[in-house]
N, C-alpha and C positions, 0 to 999 in steps of 0.2 A: 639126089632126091631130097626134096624140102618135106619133114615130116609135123604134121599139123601140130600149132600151138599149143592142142590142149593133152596132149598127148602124155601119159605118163602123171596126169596133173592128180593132186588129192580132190576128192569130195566131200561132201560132208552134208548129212540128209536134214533139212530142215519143212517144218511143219505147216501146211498150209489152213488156210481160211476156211476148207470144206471137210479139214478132217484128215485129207491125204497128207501124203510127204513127197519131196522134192529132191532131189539129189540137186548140189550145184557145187561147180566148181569153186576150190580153194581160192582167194586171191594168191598172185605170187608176189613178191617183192625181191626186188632187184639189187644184189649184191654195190656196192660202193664199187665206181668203176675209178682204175687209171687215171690218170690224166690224160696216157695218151688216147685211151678210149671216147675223148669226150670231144665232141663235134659245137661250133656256135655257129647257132642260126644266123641265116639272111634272109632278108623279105625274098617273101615267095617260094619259103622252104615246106617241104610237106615230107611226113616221111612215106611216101609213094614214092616221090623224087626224090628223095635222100636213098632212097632202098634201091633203084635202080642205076643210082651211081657209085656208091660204095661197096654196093654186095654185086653188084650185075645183076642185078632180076629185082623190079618193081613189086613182085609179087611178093616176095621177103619185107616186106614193108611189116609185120606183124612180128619180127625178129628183134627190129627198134620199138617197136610198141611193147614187146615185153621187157625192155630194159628199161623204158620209159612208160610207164603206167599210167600217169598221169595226163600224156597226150595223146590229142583224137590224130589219126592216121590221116584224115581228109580236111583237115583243116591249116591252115597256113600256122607256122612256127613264130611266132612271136621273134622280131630281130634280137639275137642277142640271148637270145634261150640257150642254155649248156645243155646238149643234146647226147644224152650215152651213146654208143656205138656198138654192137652185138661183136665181141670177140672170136671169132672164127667160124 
């Protein structure tokens, strides 16, 4: 069982426009991976299709997205992009 992304995450309550406050999640930042952790892109790479070739299940696509913060899940991978890989 794949347990949700945000799961365990810090927050931290910030102040809005009307007076209330907001909880929102911490950003995370992704530890310096391996080398062997680390994937280069090919055209036409998304990590949807990276997610359901390397992990088995498309839906783990949010596993790469948290080792790589930086990229959007539904958009194509830049050729040649150094892409982390989620460790186990």
């Amino acid at each position: 069982m794949t347990t949700s992304r945000y799961a365990g995450q810090a927050t931290v309550t910030t102040p809005q426009d009307d007076g209330t406050t907001r909880a929102l999640g911490v950003p995370r930042i992704a530890p310096a991976l391996p080398e062997a952790l680390r994937y280069t892109a090919r055209a036409g790479d998304r990590l949807d299709l990276l997610a359901g070739t390397v992990l088995g299940d498309s839906t783990g696509w949010w596993r790469i997205a948290d080792t790589n913060p930086w990229q959007d899940a539904l958009t194509d991978t830049e050729p040649g992009t150094t892409i982390g890989m989620p460790n186990g």
